[in-house]
C-alpha positions, 0 to 999 in steps of 0.5 A: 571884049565881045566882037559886037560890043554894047554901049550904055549911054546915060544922061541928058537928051532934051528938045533945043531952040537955038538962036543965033544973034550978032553978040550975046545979050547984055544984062540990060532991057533992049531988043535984039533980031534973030540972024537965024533960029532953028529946033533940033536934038539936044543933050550931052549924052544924046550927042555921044550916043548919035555919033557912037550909032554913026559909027556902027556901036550898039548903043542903048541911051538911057535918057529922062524923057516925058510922053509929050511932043517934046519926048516923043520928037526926040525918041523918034530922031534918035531911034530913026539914026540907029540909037536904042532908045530907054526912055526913063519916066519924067513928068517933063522932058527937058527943053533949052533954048540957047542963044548964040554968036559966030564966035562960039559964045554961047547963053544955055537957058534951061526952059524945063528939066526933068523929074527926079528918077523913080528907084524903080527906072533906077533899078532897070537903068542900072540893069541895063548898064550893068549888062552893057560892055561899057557905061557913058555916065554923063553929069546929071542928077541921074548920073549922080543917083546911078553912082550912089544907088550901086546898081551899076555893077563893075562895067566899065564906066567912061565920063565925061567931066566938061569943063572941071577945075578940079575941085568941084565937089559935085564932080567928084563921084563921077571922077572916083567911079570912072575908068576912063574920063574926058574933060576940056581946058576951059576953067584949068591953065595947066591941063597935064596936072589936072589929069594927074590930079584925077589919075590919082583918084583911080581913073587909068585914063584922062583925056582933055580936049583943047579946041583949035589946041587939039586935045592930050591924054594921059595913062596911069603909067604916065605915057603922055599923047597929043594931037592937033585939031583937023582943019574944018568948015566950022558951022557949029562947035556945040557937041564936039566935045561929045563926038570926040568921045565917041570917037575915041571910045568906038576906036578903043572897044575895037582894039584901038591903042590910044594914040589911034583912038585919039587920031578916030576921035579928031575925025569924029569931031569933026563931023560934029563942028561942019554941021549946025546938029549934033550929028549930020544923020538928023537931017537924013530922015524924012521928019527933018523937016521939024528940025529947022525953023526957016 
């Protein structure tokens, strides 16, 4: 791999309001008083692309994103904190609102999604993958049509599988295309045997995170690693996941082996949870100012 290498980043970066209340909402009319609320840069593959860029990666995020305030917020903050933006034409720029407690619960409510990518940015997406040194393809209908259409020649592709049980059949594609895949403990109680189960299915690497557990990984070979979580101020746990594979993937182009890929991708996660963004660099900026509603 080239001294300078280049990361594609493929998937959803969206506009967020997030509102954090004493306990999540029941199912049932009532009325509740915001602790705090505030807008900032969202999306799984927009976090791995602002921590790949906080660690020195040329990266190139390939993203939905419309030509309203919304899209034009987010392409700004993002290309201000060092990621090469590509935006992929949409009619809508996707937009949440997630309502949240102190205990790490969280409710995504989805105000709008995306078009369905044209075969034309399809093509020039795919390009743009096929020319980069590594492929985040993360779980979207943009990642699903990128795997089907083809186009993304034999770079090396990384996903990252959130919270799987091992059955879903959605998730399915992304597991068979992928060369390295990252996934949480969350629907799985023996996570060992689900990283199996995907090795089998072609992966030469599977890493799972385990919150406060740390995280484990395992080789096609069967050489198993694990690593405790870093003590941290926590202020926010939404993006970790999304650091910690950034971490570990920056670590790994530069030669890293796994257990010292691991070690980068703790500390990356760390930055994530001591900070109520997805990468502390948003309020670096002089537009920071539009991220944080008092």
């Amino acid at each position: 791999m080239s001294s300078d290498p280049v990361v594609a980043v493929c998937g959803p970066a969206s506009w967020n309001h997030l509102i954090l209340l004493d306990r999540l909402p029941e199912p049932v009319p009532h009325m509740q008083f915001a602790r705090r609320s505030w807008h900032t840069v969202g999306g799984t593959s927009a976090g791995k692309a602002l921590h790949l860029a906080g660690l020195g990666i040329d990266v190139r995020l390939c993203s939905p994103l419309a030509a309203d305030d919304d899209g034009e917020l987010v392409c700004d903050l993002l290309t201000a904190a060092g990621v090469t933006v590509q935006p992929i034409a949409s009619d809508r720029t996707e937009r949440h609102v997630n309502l949240m407690d102190d205990h790490g619960g969280r409710v995504s409510l989805y105000v709008s999604v995306p078009s369905t990518p044209s075969p034309s940015t399809l093509q020039s997406t795919g390009a743009t993958v096929a020319a980069a040194d590594v492929a985040v393809i993360d779980l979207s209908e943009l990642g699903v049509l990128l795997l089907e259409s083809g186009v993304v020649g034999q770079t090396p592709l990384w996903v990252d599988l959130h919270d799987y049980d091992g059955s879903s059949a959605f998730h399915e594609p992304f597991v068979r295309a992928s060369d390295v895949l990252f996934m949480n403990d969350d629907r799985t109680d023996n996570p060992w045997e689900l990283m199996r189960s995907c090795i089998e299915r072609g992966p030469r690497l599977a890493v799972c995170t385990r919150g406060a557990d740390g995280a484990i990984a395992l080789e096609a070979n069967g050489a198993r690693h694990e690593i405790s979580a870093l003590p941290a101020d926590v202020v926010d746990t939404n993006g970790a996941g999304d650091a910690f594979m950034a971490g570990f993937l920056a670590a790994t182009v530069r030669g890293a082996a796994v257990a010292q890929a691991l070690e980068a991708a703790a500390a990356q996660a760390r930055i994530a949870i001591e900070t109520e963004h997805l990468h502390p660099v948003l309020l670096e900026h002089p537009m920071s100012g539009v991220i944080q509603t008092p």
